[in-house]
C-alpha positions as CSV (number, residue, x, y, z in Angstrom):
1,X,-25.6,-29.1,1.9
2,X,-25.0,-26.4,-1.0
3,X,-23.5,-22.9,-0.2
4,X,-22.7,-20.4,-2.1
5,X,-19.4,-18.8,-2.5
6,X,-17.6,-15.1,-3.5
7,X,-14.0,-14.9,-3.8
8,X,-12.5,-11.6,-4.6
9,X,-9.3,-11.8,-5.7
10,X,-6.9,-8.2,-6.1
11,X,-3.3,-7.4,-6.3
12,X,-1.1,-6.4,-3.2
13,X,-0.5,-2.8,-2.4
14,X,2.5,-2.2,-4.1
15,X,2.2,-4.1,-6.9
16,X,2.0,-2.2,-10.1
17,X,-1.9,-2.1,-11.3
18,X,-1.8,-1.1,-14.7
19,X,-5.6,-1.8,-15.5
20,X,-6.9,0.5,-12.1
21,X,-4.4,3.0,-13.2
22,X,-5.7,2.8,-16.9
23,X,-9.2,3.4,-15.1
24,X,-8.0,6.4,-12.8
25,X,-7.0,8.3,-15.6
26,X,-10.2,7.9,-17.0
27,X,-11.7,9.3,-14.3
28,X,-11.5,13.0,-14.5
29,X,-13.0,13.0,-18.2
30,X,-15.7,11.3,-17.4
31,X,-16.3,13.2,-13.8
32,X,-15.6,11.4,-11.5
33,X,-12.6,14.1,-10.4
34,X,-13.1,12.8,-7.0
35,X,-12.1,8.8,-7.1
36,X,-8.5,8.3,-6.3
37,X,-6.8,5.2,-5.6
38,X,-8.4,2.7,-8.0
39,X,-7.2,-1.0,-7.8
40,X,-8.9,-3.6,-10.4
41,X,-9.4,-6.9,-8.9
42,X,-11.7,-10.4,-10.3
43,X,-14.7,-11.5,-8.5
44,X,-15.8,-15.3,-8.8
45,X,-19.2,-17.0,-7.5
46,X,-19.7,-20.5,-7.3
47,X,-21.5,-23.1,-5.6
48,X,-19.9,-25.7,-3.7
49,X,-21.4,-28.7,-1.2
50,X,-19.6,-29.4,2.0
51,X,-20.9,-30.9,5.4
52,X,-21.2,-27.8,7.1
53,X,-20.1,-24.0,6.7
54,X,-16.8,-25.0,8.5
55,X,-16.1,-27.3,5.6
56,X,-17.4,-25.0,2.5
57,X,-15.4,-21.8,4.2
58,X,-12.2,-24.2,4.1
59,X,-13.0,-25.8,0.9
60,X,-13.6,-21.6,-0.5
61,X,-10.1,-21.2,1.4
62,X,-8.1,-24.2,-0.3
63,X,-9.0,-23.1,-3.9
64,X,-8.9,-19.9,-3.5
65,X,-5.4,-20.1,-2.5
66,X,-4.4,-23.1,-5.0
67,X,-6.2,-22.0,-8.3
68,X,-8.0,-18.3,-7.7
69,X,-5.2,-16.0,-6.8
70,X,-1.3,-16.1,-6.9
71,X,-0.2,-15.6,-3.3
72,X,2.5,-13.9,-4.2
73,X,1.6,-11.0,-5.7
74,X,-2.5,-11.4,-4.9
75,X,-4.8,-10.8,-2.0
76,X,-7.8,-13.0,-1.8
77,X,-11.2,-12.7,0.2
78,X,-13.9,-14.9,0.7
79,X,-17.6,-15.4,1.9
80,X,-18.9,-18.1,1.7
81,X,-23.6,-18.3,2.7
82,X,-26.3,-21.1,2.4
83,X,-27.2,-21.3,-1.0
């Protein structure tokens, strides 16, 4: 069976962002005086065949955490839907 998976992957609070600061100081010249708190993160969308949704969401899971993200400094989040 084929799913279809979204990781999102962003930085820890904490941990400097210097790309969604870059963007926040952007901001106000372009408007937008009322967005605070930007964070820049990387989205990825693949497919992946498993069994069942049990086995794609801990397939998702295992490279998320081995490949995707850095678990020390990153946060990751996945979904993972029929495809």
């Amino acid at each position: 069976m084929r799913f279809v998976a979204r990781v999102e992957v962003r930085l820890r609070p904490g941990i400097a962002d210097p790309e969604g600061a870059t963007i926040e100081r952007a901001l106000p010249a372009l408007g937008f005086d009322d967005v605070h708190g930007v964070r820049a993160g990387r989205a990825f969308r693949f497919e992946v065949e498993a069994a069942d949704a049990a086995a794609a969401e801990a397939r998702v899971e295992e490279l998320a955490h081995r490949l995707l993200a850095n678990p020390v400094i990153e946060d990751s989040e996945w979904r993972v839907v029929p495809g």
